[in-house]
N, C-alpha and C positions, 0 to 999 in steps of 0.2 A: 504494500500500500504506500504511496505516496505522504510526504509531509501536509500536516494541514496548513493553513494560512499562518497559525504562529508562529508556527515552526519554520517556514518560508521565510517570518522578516528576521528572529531570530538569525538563522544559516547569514542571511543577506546580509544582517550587521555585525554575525563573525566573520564572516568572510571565510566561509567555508561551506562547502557544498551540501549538507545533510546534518540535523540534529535530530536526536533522538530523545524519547520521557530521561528527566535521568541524568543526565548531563547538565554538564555548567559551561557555560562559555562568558565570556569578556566581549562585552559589544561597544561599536559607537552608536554613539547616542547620535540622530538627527537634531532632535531638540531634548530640552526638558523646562518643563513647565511647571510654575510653582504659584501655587495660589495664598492669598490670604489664612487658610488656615493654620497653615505651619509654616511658612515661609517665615517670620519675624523667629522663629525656635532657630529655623537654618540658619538665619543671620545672627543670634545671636553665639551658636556656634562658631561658625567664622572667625566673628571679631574675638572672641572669648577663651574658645579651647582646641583650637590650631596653631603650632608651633610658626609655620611659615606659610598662611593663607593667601591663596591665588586662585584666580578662573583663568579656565584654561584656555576657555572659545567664549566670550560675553554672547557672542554671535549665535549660540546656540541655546541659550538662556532666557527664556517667558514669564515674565511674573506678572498675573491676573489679579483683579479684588474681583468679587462675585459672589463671595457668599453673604458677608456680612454689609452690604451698603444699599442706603448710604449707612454709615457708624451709628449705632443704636445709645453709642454710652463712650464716655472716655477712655478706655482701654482699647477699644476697637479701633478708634479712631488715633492710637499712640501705634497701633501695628500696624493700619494703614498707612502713616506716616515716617514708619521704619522702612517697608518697603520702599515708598513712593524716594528717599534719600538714598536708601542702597542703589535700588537703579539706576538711577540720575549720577551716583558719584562713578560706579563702576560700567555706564553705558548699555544696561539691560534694558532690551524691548520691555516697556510695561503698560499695561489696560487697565483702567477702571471703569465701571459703568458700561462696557461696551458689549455685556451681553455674558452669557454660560461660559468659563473657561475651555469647558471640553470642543464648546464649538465654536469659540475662537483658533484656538489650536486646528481645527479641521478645516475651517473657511481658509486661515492667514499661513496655517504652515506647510499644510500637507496636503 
């Protein structure tokens, strides 16, 4: 039987002809896309408890708000505004208001 479709983009982005259940591989990423939810966690990662923090491709980098806007409360509206700075300092694509992450990412990336 043939790979299914995950398995297909899987193979595609090791760069190897066939994966199987079961295996690990190391892919590249086309993009990755980070929303509101956790993304202010990620950042304070970063700045916090990385020894020598760097992005590798900014070019490959999406940061959405979408879940929680507009800001319902002051805390939301302080992780809104961690992303909206990370972005802007380090040159990441970033959306707010412009609709479902997932189908930003489908209309804009892919």
């Amino acid at each position: 039987m043939g790979m299914t479709i995950a398995e297909k983009i899987i193979a595609r982005a090791a760069g190897v002809e066939e994966v199987k259940p079961g295996q690990i591989h190391t892919v590249e990423l086309d993009y990755l896309m980070s929303n509101d939810g956790t993304t202010h966690l990620t950042i304070d990662m970063y700045n916090n408890k990385l020894k020598n923090p760097r992005i590798a491709d900014k070019d490959k980098i999406v940061f959405i708000v979408d879940h929680n806007i507009p800001a319902e409360n002051p805390k939301t509206a302080a992780v809104h505004k961690k992303m909206r700075e990370f972005a802007r300092e380090n040159g990441i694509k970033f959306f707010e208001g412009n609709g479902v992450c997932h189908q930003i990412m489908f209309e804009k990336f892919c």
